[in-house]
Each structure stands twice: as C-alpha cells, then as structure tokens.
C-alpha positions as CSV (number, residue, x, y, z in Angstrom):
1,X,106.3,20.0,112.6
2,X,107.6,16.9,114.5
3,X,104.8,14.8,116.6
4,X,106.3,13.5,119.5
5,X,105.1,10.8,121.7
6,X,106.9,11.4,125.5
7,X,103.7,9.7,127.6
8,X,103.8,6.6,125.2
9,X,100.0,6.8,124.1
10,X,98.7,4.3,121.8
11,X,100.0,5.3,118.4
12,X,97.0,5.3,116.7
13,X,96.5,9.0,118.0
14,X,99.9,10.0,116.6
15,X,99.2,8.2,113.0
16,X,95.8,10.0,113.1
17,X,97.2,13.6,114.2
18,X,100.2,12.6,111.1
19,X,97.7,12.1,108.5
20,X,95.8,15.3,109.2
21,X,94.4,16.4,105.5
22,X,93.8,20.0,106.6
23,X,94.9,22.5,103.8
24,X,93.5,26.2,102.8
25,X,93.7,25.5,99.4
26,X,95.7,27.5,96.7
27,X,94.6,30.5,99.0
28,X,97.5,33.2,100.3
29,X,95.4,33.0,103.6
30,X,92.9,30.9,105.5
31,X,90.5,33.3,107.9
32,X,91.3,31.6,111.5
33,X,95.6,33.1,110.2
34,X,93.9,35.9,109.2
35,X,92.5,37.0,112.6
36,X,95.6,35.7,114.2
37,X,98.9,37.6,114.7
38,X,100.9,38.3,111.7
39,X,103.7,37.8,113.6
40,X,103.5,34.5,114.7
41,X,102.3,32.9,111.0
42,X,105.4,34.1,109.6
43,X,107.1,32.2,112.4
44,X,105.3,29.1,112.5
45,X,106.2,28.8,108.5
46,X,109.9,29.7,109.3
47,X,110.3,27.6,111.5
48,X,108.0,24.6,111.0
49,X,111.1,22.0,110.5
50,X,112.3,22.3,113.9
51,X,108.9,22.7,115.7
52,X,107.6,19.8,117.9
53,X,104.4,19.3,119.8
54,X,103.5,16.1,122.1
55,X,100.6,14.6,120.9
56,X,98.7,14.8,124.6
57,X,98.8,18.3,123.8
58,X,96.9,17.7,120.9
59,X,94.4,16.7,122.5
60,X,91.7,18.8,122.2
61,X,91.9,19.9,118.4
62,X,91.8,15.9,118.0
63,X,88.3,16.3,119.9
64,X,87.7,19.0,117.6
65,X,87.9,16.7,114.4
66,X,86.3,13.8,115.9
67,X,82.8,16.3,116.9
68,X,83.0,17.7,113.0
69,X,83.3,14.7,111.9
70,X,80.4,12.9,113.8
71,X,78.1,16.0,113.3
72,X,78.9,16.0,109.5
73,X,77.3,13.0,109.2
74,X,74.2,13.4,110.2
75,X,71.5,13.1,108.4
76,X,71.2,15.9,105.6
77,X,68.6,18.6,106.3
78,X,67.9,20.3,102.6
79,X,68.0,23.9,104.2
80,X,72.0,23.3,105.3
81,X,75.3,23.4,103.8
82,X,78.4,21.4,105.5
83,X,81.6,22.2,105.6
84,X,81.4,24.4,102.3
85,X,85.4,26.2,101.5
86,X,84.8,30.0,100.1
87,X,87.3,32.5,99.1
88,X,87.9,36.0,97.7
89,X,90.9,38.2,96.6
90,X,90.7,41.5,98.5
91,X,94.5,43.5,97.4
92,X,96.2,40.9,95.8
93,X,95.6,37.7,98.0
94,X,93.4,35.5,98.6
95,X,91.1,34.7,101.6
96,X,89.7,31.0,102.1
97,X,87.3,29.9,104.4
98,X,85.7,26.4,105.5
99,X,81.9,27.5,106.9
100,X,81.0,24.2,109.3
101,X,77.2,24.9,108.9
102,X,75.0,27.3,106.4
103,X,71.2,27.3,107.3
104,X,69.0,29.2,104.5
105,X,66.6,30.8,106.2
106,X,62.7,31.4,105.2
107,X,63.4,34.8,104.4
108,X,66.4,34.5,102.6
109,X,69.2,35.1,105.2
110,X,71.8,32.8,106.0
111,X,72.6,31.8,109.6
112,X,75.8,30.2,110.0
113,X,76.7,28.2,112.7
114,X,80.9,27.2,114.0
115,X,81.2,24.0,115.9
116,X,83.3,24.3,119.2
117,X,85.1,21.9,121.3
118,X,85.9,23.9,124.7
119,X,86.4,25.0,128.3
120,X,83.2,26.1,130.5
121,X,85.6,29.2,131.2
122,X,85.5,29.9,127.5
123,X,82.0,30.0,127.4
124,X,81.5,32.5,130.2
125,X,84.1,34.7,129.2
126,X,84.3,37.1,125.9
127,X,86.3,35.3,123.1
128,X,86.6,38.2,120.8
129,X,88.5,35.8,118.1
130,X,85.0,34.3,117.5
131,X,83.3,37.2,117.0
132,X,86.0,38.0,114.2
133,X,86.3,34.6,112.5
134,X,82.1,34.1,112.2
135,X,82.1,38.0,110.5
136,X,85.5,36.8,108.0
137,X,83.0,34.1,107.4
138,X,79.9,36.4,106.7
139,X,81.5,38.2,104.5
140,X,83.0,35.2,102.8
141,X,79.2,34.3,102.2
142,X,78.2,37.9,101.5
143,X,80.0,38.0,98.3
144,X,80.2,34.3,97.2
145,X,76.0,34.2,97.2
146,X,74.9,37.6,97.6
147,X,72.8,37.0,100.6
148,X,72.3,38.6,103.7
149,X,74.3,36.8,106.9
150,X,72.1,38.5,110.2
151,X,72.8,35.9,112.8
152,X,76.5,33.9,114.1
153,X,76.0,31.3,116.4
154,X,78.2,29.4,118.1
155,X,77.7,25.6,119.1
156,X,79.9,24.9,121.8
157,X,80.9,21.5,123.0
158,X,81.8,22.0,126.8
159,X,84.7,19.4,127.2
160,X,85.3,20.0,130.7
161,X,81.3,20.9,131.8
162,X,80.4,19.8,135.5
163,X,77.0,18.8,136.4
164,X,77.2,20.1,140.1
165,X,78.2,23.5,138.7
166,X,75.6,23.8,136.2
167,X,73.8,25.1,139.4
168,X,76.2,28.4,140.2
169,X,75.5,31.7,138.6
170,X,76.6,32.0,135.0
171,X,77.8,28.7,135.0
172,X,76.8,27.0,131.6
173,X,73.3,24.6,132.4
174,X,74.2,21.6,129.9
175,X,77.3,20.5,128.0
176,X,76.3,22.3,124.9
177,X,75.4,25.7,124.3
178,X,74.4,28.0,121.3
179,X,76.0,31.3,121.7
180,X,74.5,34.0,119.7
181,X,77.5,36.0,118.5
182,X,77.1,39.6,117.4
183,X,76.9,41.2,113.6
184,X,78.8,43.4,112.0
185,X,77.3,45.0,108.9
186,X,78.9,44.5,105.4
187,X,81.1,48.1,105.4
188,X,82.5,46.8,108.8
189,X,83.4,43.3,108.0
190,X,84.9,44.5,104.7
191,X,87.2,47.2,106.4
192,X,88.4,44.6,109.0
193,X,89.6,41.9,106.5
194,X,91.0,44.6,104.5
195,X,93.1,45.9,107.4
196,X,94.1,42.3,108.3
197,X,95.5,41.5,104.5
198,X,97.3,44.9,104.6
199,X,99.1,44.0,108.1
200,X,99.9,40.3,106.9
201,X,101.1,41.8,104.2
202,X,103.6,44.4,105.6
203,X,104.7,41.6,107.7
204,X,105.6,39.3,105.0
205,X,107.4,41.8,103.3
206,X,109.8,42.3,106.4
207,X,110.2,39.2,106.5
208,X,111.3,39.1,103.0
209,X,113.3,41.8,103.6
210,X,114.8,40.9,106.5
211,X,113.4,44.1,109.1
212,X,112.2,43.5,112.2
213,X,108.8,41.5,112.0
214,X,105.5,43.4,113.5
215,X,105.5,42.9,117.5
216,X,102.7,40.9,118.6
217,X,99.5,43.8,120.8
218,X,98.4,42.6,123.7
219,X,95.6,40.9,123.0
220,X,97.4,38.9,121.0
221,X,99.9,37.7,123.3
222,X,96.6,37.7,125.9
223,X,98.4,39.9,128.3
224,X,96.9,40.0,131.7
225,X,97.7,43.3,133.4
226,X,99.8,43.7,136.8
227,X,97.3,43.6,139.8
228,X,97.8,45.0,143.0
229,X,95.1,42.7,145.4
230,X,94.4,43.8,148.3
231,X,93.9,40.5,150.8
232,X,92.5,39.4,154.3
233,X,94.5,37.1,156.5
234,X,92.2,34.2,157.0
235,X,90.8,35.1,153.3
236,X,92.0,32.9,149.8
237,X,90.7,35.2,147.7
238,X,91.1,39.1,147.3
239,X,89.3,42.0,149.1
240,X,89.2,44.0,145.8
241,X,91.7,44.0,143.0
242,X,93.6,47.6,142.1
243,X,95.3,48.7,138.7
244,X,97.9,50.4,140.8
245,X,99.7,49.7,144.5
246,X,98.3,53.6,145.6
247,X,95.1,53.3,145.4
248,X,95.1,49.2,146.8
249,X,96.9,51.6,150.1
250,X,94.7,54.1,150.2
251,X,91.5,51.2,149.8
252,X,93.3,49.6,152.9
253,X,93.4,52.8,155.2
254,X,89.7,53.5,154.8
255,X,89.3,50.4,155.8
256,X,90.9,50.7,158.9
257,X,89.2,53.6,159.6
258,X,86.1,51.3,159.4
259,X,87.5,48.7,161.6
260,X,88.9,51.3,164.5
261,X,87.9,50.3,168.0
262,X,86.9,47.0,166.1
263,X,90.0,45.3,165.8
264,X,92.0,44.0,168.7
265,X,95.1,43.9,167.0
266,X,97.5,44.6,163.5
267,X,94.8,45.2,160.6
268,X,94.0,42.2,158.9
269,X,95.1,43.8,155.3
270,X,97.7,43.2,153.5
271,X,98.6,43.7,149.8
272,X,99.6,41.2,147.1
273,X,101.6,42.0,143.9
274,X,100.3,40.2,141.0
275,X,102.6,40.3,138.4
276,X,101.3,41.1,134.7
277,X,102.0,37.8,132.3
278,X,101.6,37.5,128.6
279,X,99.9,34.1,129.0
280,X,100.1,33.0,125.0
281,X,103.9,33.4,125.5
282,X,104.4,32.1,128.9
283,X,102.5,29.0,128.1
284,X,103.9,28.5,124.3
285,X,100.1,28.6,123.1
286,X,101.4,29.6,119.7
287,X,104.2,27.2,119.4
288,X,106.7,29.5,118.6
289,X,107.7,31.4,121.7
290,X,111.4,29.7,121.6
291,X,112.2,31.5,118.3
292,X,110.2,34.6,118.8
293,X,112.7,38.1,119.6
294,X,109.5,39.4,121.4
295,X,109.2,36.9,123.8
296,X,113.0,36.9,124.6
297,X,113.4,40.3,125.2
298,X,110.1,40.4,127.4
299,X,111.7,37.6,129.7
300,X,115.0,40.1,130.2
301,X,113.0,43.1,131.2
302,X,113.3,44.7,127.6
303,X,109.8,45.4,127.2
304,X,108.3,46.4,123.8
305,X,112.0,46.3,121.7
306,X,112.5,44.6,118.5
307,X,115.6,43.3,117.0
C-alpha cells in the first residue's frame, strides 16, 4: 500500500508509518482478520499494490503505537506478560495473536487486558468487535497455558475526551477507562474461531477459484437502518425515531389529537426520511470500497447482488 502525503506533514510521520514492523508471523491468520470480514482481507491482499492512504488518516493507529509503546516500557511487574504472540492450528491454519497485557492472578486465572486508543462515542457505545478479539485471545491463552481466562478488560485511551462533558450522563468521567468486557466460556470461544477459519476459508477458495467472494452482513459493513423521524418545527432534534414511515404518521395524528384546540395553526409535525447508509463503505473505512462488487452494486440500487 502507497503512503501518500497531500497536507505536506513533516516526513518523519510518513518514514515512521513506512517502517511499520507489524507482521503475524508464519501464521495463515492474525485474530483482529479473523473477526473481520472475509471479504474485505481477500481484497485488501488483491489489491494491496494499488491501495493508497494519506498519512493524516493514519493518524490515530500512529497514536495507537506510540501508547503501546510508552506503556510497554514501564517498569516490569513480575505478575505481567507484554506483548506475548500465541497461536494454534484449528482445521488446517493457523491462528496468531499478540496479547498487550497477561496478569496472573492469585488464584491462578489470567486477566488480560487490550490497550485502546479511541473516540468517547466508542466508549459509550457497544463495540461487539472487542468482545470477539479479547475471547480469540482467551482462547489463544486457554490452550497455549492451560489456564483459566475469567475477566477481559479493556483500557481505553479517550483521544478526543472533553472535560466539560465528563459532567453529562454516561459521558466517560476521565480520559481513561477500564471496561470490563464480557466472557465467553471455552465451548463458545472454540465454536466461534472454528466458524470464522471455515468462512475465511470458503472465501479464499472462491477467490482461488474465481466465484463470487462472500458478501459482506451488515454488521460488517456497519449498516445503519433507514429511519423515518418524526420532527418539530422550531425543534433540531427528532420527536421520536420510527423503523417505518406508517407508524412515524400514525405517531403524528395522535399527536394532534393531543394538541386539538391547542394549536392555532398547521401542526407543528413533520416527517423526515433518513436514509439507511452502510457507513464502512460510504466512508472507505476498509480501504477497499473502490474495488469491492458489493459496494458498487449497492451505490446503483442493486442491493444484495454479487457478480
């Protein structure tokens, strides 16, 4: 993939983002491509050559790097592992790992702990891809050292964390935060990466075949549903948001039942179509939106089809 440089920032950042030493090893997989759609890895290594990406857009992974970094050296409690690469073969491939902290606990447990760099709005909204990665991780553990893993936790570096919202409901009250993220037992984290290998799998092999790749699910492409909102003239925000324009009308005339004899003139009501958008694809958040079949056929209307 080509770095480019269109905003002319010092060059030190692109040397830095060039030299990146980040490799899974001689693994067929690394967990974070794992949990990711199949779809858009076979992409991203088709097309590599002609990718590009600005390096202000590369921002915050460089963040990322700089936090591990810092954090890794620390000084060494004997109870903690850093930055330790597992792997195991589950149907023929194999699954790699790097686990930023292992704590032994006094009962013999492991807690392990994944270092993030990221938006308040992440924080106060379900990620569902770190619940999967810290279990990939577990299980990683599980077999390499036969020890229990009962708690995930994620430390979370708020980049963008304000001080004056810190005092709002369910906004995050300092800049990092441990978030406690929930266990799956062995059978379950075993079944999941099992599934996962089996659909990278079939994808690979129709790639290698040349058949139509896998299409991305919804949450992959982080589809956000059409809204119908119903809105109040004088009013930014919506009234109430409906899955359907019927029952965002049928909200409205109960409303003006409610307002009769109260309003002096038209009803202050009015609907707003929200169109649905597959933000991933939209935005180019997995890089490969401009050679992905999906994608283009979404944008004319020719909604779940595959070339």
């Amino acid at each position: 993939m080509k770095i480019t440089n269109v905003h002319n920032v010092p060059d030190q950042f692109v040397r830095y983002a060039r030299s990146d030493k980040y490799s899974k090893g001689d693994a067929d997989i690394s967990v974070t491509q794992l949990i990711d759609a199949p779809r858009i890895s076979i992409l991203r290594r088709q097309h590599d050559s002609e990718m590009s990406k600005d390096i202000t857009d590369m921002t915050y992974a460089l963040l990322g790097t700089a936090c591990h970094h810092i954090l890794e050296q620390s000084e060494p409690d004997p109870n903690e592992i850093h930055e330790e690469r597992l792997s195991i073969e589950m149907y023929g491939w194999k699954l790699s790992g790097a686990i930023d902290v292992q704590y032994y606990e006094a009962d013999g447990s492991i807690t392990i702990m994944d270092y993030k760099v990221t938006s308040a709005y992440a924080v106060m909204n379900d990620k569902p891809e770190w619940e999967k990665q810290l279990n990939c991780y577990a299980y990683l553990v599980q077999k390499n050292k036969d020890k229990p893993v009962d708690s995930l936790k994620i430390v979370a570096v708020i980049r963008d964390f304000s001080r004056r919202k810190a005092k709002e409901a369910n906004y995050p009250d300092s800049n990092i935060q441990v978030i406690d993220v929930p266990c799956w037992t062995f059978e379950e984290r075993q079944d999941y990466i099992g599934k996962r290998i089996t659909e990278h799998q079939s994808c690979q092999q129709s790639f290698e075949f040349c058949d139509p790749l896998p299409l991305c699910s919804d949450e992959e492409r982080w589809a956000r549903p059409s809204k119908w909102a119903v809105m109040k003239k004088g009013r930014k925000s919506a009234v109430k948001l409906f899955d359907d324009q019927q029952h965002a009308e049928l909200f409205i005339k109960d409303q003006e039942k409610a307002w009769k004899g109260v309003m002096n003139s038209a009803t202050p009501f009015y609907i707003e179509h929200r169109v649905g958008e597959d933000v991933r694809c939209e935005e180019n958040f997995c890089g490969v939106a401009e050679f992905c079949d999906q994608y283009k056929r979404k944008q004319k209307g020719e909604v779940n089809e595959c070339s």
